[in-house]
MOPAC internal coordinates of N, CA, C and O (Angstrom, degrees):
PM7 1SCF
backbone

  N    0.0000 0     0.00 0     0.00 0    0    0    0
  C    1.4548 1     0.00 0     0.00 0    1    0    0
  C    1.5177 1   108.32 1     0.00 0    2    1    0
  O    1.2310 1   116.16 1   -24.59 1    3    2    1
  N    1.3462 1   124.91 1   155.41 1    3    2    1
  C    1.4611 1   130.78 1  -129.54 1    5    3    2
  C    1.9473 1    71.40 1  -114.99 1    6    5    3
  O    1.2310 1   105.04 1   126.08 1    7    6    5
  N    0.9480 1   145.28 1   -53.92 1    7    6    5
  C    1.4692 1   161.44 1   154.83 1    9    7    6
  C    1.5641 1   123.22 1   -55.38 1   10    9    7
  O    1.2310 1   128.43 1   -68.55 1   11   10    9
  N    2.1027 1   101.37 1   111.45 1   11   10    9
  C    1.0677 1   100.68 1  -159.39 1   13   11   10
  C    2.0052 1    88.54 1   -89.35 1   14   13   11
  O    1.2310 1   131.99 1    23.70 1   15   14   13
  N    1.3679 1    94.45 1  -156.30 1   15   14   13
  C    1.9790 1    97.00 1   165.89 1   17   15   14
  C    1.3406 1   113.35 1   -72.32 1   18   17   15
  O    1.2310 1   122.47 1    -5.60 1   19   18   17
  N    1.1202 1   112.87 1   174.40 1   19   18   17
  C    1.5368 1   109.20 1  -154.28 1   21   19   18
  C    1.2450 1   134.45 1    51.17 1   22   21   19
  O    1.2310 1   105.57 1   172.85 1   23   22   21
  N    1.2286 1   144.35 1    -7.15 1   23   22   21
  C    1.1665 1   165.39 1   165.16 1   25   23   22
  C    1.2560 1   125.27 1    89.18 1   26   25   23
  O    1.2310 1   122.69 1  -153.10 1   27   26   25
  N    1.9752 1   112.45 1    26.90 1   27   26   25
  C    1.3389 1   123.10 1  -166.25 1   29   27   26
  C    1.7658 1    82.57 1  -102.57 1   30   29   27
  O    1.2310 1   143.26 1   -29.75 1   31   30   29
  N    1.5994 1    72.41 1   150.25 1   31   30   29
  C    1.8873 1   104.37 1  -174.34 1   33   31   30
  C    1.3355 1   106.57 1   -71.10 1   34   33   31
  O    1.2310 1   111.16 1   -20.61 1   35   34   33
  N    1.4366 1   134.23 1   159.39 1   35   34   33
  C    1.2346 1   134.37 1  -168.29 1   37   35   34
  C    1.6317 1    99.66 1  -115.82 1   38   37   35
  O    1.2310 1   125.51 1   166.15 1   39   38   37
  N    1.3709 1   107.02 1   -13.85 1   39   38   37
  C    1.5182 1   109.55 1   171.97 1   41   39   38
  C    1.4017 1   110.16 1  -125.45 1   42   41   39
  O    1.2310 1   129.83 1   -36.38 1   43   42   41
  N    1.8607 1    98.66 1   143.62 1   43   42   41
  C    1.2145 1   105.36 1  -175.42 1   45   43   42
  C    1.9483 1   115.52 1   -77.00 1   46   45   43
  O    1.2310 1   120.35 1   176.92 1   47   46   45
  N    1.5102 1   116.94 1    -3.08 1   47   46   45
  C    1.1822 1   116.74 1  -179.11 1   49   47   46
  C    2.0267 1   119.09 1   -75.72 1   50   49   47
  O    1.2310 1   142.67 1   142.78 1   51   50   49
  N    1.2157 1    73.58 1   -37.22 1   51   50   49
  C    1.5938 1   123.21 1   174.54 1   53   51   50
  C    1.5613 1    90.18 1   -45.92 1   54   53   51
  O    1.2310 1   120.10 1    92.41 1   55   54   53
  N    1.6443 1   117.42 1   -87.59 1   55   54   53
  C    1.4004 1   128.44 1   175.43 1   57   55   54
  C    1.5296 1   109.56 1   -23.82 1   58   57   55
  O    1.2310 1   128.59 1   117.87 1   59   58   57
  N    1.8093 1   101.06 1   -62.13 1   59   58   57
  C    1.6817 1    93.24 1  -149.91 1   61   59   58
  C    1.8383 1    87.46 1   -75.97 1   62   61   59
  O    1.2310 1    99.34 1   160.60 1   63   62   61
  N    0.6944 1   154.83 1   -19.40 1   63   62   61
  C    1.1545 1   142.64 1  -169.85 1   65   63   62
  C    1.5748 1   127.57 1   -83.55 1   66   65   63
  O    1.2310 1   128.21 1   171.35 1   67   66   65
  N    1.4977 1   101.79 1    -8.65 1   67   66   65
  C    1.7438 1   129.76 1   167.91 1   69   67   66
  C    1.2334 1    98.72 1   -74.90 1   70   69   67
  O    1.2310 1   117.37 1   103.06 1   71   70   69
  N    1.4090 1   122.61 1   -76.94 1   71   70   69
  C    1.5373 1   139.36 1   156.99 1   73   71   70
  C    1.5493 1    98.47 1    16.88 1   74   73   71
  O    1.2310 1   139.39 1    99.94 1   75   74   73
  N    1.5527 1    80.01 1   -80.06 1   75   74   73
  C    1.8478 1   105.39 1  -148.68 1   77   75   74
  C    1.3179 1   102.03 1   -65.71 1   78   77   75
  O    1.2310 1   117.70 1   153.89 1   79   78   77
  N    1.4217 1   121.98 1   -26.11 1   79   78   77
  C    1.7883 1   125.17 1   168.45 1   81   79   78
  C    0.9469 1   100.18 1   -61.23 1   82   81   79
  O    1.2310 1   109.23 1   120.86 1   83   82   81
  N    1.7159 1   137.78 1   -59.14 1   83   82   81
  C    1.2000 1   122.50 1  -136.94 1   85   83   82
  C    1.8558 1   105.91 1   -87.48 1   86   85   83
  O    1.2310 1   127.31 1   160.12 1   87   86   85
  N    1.4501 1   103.53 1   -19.88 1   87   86   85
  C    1.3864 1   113.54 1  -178.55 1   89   87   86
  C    1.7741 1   101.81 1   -70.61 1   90   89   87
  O    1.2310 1   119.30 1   143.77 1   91   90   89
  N    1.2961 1   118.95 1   -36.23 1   91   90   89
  C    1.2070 1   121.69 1  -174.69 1   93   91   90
  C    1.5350 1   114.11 1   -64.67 1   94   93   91
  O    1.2310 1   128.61 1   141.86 1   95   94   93
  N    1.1336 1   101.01 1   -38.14 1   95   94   93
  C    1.8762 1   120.92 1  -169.73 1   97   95   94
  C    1.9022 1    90.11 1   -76.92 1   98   97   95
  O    1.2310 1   123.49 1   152.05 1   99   98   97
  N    1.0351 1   110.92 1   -27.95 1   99   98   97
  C    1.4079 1   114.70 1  -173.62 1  101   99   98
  C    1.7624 1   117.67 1   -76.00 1  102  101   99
  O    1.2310 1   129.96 1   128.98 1  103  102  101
  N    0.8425 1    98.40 1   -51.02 1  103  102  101
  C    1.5821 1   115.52 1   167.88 1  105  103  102
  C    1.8493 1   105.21 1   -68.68 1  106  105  103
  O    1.2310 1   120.70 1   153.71 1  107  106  105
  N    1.1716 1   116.26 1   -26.29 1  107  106  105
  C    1.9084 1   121.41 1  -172.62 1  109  107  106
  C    1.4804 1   101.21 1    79.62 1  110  109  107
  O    1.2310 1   117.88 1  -121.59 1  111  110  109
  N    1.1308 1   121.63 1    58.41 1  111  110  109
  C    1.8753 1   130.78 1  -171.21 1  113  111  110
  C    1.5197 1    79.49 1  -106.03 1  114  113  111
  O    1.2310 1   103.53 1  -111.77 1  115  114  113
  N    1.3656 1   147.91 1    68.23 1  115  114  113
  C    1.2114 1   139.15 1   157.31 1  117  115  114
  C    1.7665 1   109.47 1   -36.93 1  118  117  115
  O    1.2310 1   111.95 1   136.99 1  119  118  117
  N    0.9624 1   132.79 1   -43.01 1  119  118  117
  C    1.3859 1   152.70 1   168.70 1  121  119  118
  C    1.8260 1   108.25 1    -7.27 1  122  121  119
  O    1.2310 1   148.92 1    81.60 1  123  122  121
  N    1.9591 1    61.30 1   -98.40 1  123  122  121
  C    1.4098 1    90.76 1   172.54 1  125  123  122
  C    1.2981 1   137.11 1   -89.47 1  126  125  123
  O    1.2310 1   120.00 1  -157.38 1  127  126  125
  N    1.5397 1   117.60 1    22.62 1  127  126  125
  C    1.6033 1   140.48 1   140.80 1  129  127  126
  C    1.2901 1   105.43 1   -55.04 1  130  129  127
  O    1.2310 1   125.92 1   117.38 1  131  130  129
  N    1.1970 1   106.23 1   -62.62 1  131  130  129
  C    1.8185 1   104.57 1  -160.32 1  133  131  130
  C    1.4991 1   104.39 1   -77.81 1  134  133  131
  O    1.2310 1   118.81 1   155.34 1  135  134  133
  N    1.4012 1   119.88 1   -24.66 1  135  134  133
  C    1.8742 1   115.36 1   169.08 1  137  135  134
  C    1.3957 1    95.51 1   -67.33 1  138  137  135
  O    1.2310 1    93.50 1  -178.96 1  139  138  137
  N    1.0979 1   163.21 1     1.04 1  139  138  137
  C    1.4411 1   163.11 1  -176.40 1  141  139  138
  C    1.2628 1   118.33 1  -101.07 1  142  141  139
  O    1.2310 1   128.29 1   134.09 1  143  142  141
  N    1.1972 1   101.63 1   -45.91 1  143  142  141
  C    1.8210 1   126.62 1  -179.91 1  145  143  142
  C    1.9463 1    94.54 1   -77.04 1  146  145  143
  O    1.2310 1   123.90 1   135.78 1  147  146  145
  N    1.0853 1   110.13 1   -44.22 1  147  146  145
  C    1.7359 1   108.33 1  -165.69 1  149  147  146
  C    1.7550 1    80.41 1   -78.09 1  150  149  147
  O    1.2310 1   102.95 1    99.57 1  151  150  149
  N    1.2806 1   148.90 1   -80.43 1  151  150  149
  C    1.7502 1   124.40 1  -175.63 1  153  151  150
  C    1.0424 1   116.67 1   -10.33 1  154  153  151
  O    1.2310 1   120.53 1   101.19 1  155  154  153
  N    1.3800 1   116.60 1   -78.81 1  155  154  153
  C    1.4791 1   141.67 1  -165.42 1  157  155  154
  C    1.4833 1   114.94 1   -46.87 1  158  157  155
  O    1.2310 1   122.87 1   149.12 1  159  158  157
  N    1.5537 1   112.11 1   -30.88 1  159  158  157
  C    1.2939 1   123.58 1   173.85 1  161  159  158
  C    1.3787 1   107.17 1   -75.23 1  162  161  159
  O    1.2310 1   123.84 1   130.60 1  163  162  161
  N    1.5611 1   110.24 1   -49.40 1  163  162  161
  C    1.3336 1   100.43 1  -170.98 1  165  163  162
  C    1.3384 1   116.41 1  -107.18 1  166  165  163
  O    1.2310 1   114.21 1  -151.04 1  167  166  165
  N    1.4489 1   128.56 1    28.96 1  167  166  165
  C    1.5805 1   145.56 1   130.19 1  169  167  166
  C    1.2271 1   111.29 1   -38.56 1  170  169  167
  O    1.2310 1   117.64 1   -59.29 1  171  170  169
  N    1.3645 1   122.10 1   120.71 1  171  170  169
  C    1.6172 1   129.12 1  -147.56 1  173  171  170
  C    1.7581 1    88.18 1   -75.35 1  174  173  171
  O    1.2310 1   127.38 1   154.22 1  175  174  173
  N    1.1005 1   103.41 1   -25.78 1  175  174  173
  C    2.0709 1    92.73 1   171.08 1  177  175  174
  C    1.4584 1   113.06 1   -34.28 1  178  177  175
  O    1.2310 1   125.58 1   131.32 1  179  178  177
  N    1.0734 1   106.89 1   -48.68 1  179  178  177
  C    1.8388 1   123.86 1  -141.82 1  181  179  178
  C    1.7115 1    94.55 1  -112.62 1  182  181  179
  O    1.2310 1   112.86 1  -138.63 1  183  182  181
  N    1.5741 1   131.10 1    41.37 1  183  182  181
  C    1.4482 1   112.45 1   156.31 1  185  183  182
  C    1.4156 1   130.47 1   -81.88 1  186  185  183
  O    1.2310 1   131.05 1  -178.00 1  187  186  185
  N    1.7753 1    96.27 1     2.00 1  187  186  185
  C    1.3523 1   109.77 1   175.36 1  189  187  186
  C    0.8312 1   126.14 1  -139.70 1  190  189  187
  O    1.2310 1   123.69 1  -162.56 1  191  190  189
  N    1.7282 1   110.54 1    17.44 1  191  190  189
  C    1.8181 1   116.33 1  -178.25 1  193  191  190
  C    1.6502 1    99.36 1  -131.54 1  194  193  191
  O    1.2310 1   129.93 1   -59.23 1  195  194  193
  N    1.1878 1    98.46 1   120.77 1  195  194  193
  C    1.4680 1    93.43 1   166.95 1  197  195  194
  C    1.8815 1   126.03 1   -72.74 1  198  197  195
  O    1.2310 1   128.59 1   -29.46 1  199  198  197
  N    0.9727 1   101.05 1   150.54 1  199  198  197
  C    1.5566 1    95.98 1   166.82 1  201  199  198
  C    1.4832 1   137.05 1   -88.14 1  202  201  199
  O    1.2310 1   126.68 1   -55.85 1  203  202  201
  N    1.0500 1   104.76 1   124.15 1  203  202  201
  C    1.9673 1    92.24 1  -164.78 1  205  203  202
  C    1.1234 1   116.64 1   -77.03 1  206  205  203
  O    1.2310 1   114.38 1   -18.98 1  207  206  205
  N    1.3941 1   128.25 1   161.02 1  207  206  205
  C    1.2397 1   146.62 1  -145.07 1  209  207  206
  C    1.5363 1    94.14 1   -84.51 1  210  209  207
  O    1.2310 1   122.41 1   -12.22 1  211  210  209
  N    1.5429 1   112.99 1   167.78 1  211  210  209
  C    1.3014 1    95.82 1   175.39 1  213  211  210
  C    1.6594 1    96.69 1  -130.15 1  214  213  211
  O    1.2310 1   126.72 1  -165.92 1  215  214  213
  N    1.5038 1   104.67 1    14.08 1  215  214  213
  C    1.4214 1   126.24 1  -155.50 1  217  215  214
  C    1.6661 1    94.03 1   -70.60 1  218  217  215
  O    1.2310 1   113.21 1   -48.98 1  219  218  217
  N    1.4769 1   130.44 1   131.02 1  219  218  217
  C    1.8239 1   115.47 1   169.26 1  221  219  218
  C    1.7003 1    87.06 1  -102.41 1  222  221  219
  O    1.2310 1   127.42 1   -15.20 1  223  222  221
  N    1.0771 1   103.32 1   164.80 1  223  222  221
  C    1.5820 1   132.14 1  -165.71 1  225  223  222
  C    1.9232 1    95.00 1  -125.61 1  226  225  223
  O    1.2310 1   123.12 1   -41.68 1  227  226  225
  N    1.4589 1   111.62 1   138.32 1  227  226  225
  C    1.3781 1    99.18 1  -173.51 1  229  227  226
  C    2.0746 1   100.62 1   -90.81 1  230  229  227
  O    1.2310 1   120.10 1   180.00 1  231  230  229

């Protein structure tokens, strides 16, 4: 599993690429959120973990 305890990543590609989502989602780069989210998915970590949304729902 790509996720050790605590919920820190066991890879550093893994990391910078959370980063770079969350900075994107931060700015409202809808764009380039979801090019972040499509890596992360297909970062050989994640052929069986999805990534969760970071989307809030009101």
């Amino acid at each position: 599993m790509a996720e050790q305890a605590g919920g820190d990543s066991a890879c550093p590609e893994c990391d910078d690429l959370k980063v770079k989502l969350a900075a994107a989602l931060n700015i409202g780069d809808r764009s380039k959120a979801v090019d972040y989210r499509v890596l992360l998915r297909r970062h050989p970590h994640h052929d069986d973990t999805p990534i969760a949304s970071e989307r809030k729902h009101p």
